[in-house]
N, CA, C and O atoms as CSV, one atom per row, in Angstrom:
chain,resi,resn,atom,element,x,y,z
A,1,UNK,N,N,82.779,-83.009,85.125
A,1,UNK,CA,C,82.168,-82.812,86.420
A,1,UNK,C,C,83.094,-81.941,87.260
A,1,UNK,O,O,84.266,-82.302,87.370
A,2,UNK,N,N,82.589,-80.585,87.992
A,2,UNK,CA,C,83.359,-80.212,88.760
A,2,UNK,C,C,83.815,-81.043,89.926
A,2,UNK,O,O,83.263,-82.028,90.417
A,3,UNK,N,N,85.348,-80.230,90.396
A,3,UNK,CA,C,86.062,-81.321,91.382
A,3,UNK,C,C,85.563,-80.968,92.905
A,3,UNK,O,O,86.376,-81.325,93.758
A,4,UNK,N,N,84.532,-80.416,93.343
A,4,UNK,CA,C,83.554,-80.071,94.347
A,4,UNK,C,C,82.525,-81.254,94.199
A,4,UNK,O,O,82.276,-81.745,95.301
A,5,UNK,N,N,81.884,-81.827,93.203
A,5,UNK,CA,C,80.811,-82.517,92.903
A,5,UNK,C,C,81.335,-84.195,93.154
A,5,UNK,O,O,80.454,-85.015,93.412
A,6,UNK,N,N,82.077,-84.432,93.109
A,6,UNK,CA,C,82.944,-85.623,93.466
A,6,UNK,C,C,82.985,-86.064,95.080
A,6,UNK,O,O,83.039,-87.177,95.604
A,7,UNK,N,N,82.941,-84.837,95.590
A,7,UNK,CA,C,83.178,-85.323,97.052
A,7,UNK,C,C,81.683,-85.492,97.602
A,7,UNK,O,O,81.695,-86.085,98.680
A,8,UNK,N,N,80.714,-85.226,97.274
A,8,UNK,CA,C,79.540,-85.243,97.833
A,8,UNK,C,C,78.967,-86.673,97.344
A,8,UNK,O,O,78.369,-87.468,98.070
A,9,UNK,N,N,79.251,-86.839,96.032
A,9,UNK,CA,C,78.700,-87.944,95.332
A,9,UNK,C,C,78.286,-89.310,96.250
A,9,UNK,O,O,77.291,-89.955,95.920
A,10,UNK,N,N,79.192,-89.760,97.551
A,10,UNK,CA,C,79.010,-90.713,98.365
A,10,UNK,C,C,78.014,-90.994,98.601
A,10,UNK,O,O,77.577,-92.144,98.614
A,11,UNK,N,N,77.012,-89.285,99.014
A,11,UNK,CA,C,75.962,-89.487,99.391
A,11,UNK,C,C,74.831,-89.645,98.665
A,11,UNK,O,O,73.729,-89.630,99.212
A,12,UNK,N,N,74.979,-89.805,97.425
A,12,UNK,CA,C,73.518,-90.526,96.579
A,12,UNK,C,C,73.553,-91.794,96.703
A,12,UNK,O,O,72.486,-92.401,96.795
A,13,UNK,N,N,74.780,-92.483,96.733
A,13,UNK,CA,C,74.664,-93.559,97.202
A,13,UNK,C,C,73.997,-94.309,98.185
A,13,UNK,O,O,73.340,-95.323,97.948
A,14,UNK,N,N,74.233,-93.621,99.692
A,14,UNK,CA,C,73.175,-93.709,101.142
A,14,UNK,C,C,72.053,-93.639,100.853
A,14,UNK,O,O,71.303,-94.442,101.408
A,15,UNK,N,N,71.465,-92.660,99.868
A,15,UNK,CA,C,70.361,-92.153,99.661
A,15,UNK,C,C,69.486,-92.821,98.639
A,15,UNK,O,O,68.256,-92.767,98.621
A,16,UNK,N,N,70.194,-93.402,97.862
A,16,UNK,CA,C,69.732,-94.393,96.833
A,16,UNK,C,C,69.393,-95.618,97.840
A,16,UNK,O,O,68.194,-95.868,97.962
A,17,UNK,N,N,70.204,-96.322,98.493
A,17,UNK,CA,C,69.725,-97.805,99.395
A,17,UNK,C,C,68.605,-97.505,100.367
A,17,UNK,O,O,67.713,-98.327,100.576
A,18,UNK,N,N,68.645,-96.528,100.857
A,18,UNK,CA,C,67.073,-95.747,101.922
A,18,UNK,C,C,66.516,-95.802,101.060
A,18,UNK,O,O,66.363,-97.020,100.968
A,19,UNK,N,N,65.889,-95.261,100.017
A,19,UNK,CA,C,65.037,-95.185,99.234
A,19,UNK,C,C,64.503,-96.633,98.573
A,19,UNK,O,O,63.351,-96.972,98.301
A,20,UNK,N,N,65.346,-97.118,98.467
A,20,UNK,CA,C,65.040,-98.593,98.126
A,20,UNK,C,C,64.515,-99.538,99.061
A,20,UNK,O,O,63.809,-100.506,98.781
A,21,UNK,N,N,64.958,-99.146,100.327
A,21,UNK,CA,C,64.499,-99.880,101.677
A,21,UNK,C,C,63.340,-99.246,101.590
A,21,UNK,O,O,62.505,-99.962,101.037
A,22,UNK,N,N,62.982,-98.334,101.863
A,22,UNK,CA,C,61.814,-97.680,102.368
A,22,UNK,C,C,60.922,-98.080,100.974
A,22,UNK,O,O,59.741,-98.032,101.319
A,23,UNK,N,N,60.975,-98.300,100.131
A,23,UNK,CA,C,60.044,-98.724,98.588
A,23,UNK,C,C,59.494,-99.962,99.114
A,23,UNK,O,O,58.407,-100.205,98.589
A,24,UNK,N,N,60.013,-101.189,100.318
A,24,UNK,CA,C,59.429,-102.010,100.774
A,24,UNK,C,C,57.705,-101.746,102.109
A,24,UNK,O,O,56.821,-102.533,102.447
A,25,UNK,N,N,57.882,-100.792,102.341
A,25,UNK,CA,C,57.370,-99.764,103.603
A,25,UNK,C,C,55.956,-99.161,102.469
A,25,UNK,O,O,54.793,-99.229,102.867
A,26,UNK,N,N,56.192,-98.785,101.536
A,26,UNK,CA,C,55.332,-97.725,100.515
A,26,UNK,C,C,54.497,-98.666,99.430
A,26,UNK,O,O,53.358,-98.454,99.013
A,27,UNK,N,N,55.492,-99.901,99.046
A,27,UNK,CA,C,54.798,-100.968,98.424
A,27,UNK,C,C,53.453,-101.923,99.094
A,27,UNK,O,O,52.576,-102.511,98.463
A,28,UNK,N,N,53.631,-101.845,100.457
A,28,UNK,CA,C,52.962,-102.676,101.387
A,28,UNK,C,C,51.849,-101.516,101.921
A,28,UNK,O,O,50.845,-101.750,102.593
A,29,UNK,N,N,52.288,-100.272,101.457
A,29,UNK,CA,C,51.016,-99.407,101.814
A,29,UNK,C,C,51.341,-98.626,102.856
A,29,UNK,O,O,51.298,-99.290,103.891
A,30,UNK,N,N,51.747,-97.148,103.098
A,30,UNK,CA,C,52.147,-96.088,104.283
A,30,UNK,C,C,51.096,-96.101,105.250
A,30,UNK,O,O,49.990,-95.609,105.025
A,31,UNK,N,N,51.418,-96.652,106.320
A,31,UNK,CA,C,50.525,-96.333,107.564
A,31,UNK,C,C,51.251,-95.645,108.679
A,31,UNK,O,O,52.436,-95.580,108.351
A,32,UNK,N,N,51.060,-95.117,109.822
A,32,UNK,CA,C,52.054,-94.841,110.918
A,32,UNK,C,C,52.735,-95.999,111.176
A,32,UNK,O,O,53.924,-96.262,110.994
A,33,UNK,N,N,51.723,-96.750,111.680
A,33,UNK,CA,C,52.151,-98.159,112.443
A,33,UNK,C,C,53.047,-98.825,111.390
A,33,UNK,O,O,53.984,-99.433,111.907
A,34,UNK,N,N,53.013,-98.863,110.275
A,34,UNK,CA,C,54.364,-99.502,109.501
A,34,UNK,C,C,55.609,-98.886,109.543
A,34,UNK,O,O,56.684,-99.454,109.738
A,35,UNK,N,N,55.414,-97.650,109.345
A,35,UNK,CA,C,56.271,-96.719,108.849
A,35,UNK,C,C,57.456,-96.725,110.640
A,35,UNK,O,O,58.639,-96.418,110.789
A,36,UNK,N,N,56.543,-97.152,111.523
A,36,UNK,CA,C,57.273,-97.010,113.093
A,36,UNK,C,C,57.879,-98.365,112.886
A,36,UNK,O,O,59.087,-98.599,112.847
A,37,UNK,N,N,56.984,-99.158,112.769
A,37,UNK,CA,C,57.826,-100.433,112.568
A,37,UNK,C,C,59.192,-100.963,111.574
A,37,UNK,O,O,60.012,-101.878,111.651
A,38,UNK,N,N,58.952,-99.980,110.743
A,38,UNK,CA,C,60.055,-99.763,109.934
A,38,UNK,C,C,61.314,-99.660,110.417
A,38,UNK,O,O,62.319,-100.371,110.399
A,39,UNK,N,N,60.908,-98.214,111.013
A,39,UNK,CA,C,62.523,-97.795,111.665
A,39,UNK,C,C,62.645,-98.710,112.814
A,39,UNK,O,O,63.747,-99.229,112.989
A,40,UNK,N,N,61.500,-99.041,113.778
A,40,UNK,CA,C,62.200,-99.980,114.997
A,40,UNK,C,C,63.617,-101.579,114.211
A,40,UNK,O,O,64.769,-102.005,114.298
A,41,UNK,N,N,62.455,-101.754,113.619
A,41,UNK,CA,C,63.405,-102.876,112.654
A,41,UNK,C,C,64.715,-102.104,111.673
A,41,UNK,O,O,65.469,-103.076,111.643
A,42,UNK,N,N,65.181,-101.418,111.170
A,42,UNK,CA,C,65.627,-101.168,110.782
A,42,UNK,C,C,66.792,-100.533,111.676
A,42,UNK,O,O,67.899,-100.484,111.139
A,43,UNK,N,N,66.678,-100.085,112.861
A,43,UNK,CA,C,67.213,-99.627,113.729
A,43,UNK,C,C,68.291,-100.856,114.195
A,43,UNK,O,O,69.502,-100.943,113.991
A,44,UNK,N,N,67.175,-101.953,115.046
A,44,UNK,CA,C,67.797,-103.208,115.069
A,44,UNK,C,C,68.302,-103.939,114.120
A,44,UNK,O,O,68.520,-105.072,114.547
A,45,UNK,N,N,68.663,-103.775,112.735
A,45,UNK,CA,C,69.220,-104.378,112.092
A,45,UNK,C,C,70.143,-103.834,112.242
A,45,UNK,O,O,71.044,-104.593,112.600
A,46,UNK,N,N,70.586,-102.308,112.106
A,46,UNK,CA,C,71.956,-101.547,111.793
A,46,UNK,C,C,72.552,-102.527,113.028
A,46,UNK,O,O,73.109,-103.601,112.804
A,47,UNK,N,N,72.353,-102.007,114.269
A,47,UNK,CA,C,72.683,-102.730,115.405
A,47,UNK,C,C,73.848,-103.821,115.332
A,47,UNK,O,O,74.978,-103.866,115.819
A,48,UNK,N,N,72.760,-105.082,114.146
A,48,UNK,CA,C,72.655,-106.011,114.125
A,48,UNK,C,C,74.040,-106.064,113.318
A,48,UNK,O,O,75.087,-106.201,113.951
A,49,UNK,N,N,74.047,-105.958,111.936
A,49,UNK,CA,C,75.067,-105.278,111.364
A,49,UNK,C,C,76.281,-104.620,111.677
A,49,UNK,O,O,77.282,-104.918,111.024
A,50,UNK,N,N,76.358,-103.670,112.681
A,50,UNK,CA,C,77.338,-102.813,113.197
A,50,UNK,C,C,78.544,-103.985,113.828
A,50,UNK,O,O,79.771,-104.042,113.914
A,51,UNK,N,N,77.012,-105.097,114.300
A,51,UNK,CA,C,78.226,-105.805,115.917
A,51,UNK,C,C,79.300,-107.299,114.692
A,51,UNK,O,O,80.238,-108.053,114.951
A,52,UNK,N,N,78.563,-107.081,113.581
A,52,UNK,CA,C,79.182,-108.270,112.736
A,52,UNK,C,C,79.976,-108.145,111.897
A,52,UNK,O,O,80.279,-106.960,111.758
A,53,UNK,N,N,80.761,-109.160,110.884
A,53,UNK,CA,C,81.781,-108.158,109.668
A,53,UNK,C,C,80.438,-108.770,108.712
A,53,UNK,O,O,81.126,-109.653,108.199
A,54,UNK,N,N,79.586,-108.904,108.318
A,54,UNK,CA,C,78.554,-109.566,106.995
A,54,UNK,C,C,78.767,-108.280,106.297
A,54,UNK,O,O,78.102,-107.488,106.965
A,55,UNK,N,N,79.386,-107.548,105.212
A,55,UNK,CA,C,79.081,-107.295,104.709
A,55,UNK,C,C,77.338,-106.565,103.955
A,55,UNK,O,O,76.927,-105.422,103.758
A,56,UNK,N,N,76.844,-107.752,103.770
A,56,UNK,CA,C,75.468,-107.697,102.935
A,56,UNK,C,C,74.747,-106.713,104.351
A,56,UNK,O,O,74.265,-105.581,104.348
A,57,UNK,N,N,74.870,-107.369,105.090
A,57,UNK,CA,C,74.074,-106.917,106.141
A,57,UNK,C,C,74.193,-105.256,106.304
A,57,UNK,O,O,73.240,-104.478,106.332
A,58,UNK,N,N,75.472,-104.949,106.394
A,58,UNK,CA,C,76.085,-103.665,106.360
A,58,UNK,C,C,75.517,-102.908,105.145
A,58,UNK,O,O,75.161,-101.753,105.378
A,59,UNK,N,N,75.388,-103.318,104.014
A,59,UNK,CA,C,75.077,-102.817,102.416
A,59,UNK,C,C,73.802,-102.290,102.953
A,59,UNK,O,O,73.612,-101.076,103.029
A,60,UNK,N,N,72.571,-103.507,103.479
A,60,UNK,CA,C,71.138,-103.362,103.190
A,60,UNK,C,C,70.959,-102.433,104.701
A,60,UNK,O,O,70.110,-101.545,104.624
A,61,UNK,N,N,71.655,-102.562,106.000
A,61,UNK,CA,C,71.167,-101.662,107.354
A,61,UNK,C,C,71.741,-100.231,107.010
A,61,UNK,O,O,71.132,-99.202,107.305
A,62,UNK,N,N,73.070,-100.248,106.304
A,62,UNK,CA,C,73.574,-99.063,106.535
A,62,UNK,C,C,73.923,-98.865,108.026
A,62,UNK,O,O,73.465,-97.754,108.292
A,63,UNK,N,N,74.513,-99.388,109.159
A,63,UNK,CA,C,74.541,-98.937,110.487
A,63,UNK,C,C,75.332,-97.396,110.407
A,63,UNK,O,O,75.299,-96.762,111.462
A,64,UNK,N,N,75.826,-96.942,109.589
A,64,UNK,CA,C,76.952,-95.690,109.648
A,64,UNK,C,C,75.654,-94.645,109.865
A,64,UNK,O,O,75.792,-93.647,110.572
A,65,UNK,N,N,74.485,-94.932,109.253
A,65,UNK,CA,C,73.890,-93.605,108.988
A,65,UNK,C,C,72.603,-93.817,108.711
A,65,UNK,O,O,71.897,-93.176,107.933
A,66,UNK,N,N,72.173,-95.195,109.700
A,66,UNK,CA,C,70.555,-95.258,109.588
A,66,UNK,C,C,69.945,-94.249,110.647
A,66,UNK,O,O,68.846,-93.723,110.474
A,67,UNK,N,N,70.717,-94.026,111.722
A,67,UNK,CA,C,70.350,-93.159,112.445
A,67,UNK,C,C,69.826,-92.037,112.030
A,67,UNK,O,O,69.082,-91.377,112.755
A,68,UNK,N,N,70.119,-91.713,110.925
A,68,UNK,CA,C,69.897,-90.349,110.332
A,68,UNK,C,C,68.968,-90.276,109.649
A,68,UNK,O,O,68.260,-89.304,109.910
A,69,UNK,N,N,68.499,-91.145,108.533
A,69,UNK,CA,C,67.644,-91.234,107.748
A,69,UNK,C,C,66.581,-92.110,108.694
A,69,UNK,O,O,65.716,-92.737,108.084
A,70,UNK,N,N,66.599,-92.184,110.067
A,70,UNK,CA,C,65.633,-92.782,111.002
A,70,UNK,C,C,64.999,-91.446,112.039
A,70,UNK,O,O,63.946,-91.604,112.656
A,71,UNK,N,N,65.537,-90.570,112.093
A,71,UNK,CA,C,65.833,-89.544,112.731
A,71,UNK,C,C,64.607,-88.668,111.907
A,71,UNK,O,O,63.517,-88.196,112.230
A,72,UNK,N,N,65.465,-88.733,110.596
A,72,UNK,CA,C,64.616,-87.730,109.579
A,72,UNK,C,C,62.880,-88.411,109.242
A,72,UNK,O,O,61.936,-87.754,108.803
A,73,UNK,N,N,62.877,-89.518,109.517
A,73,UNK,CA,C,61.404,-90.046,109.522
A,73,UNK,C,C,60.783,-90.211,110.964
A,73,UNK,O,O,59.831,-90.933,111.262
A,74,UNK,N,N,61.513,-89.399,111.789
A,74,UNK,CA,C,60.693,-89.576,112.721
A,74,UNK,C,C,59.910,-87.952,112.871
A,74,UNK,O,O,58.735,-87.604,112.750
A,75,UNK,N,N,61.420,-87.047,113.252
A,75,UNK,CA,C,60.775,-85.735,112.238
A,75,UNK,C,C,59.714,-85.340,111.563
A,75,UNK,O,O,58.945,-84.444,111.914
A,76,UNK,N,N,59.629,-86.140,110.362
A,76,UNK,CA,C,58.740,-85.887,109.631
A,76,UNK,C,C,57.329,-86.695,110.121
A,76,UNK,O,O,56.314,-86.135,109.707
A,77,UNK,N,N,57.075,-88.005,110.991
A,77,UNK,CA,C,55.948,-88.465,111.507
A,77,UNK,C,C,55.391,-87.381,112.927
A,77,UNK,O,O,54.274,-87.284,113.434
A,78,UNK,N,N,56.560,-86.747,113.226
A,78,UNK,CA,C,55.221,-85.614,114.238
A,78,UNK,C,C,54.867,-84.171,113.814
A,78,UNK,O,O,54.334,-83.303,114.505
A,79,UNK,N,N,55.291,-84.099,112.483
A,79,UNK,CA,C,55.261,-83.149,111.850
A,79,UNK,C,C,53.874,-82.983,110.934
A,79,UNK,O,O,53.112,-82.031,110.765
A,80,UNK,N,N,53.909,-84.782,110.259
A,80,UNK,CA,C,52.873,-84.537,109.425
A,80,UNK,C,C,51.525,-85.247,110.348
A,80,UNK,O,O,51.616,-86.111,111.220
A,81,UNK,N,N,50.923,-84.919,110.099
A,81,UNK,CA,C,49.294,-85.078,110.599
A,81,UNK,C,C,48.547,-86.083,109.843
A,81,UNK,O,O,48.225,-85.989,108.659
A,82,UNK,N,N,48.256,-87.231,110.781
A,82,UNK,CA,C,47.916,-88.378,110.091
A,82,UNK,C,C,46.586,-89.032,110.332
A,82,UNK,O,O,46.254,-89.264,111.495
A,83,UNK,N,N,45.880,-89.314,109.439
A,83,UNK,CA,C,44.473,-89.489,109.844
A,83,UNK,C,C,44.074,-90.838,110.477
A,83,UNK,O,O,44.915,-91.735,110.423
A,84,UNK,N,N,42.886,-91.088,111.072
A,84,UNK,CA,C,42.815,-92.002,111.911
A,84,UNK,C,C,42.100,-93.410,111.069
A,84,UNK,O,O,41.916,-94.465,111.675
């Protein structure tokens, strides 16, 4: 593996646990109204997480960088056009 490819690697990691969170969101069926409720909750968990040492909690909110992958789905909800 090049020694460039090593330093990025962190981030499949982030990207692997979003994806897994959000598989709860897609399993239950994509609507707006879930998909908002998602991030509101998910928002308040990082929160929730951030203010504690739990570990687990930290693993499953991600507080470092839900913002981001909350950010990027919000982005993408006024972007895409959703039927009624």
């Amino acid at each position: 593996m090049a020694p460039g490819m090593t330093v990025v690697l962190w981030t499949l990691w982030q990207e692997m646990r979003f994806y897994l969170l959000f598989c709860l969101v897609v399993w239950h069926g994509l609507t707006y109204r879930r998909v908002t409720i998602f991030c509101l909750l998910w928002l308040v968990g990082s929160f929730v997480a951030n203010s504690g040492d739990d570990k687990t909690l930290k693993l499953i909110f991600q507080p470092d960088y839900a913002q981001y992958f909350i950010a990027g789905i919000a982005i993408y909800l006024m972007h895409r056009p959703w039927a009624p």
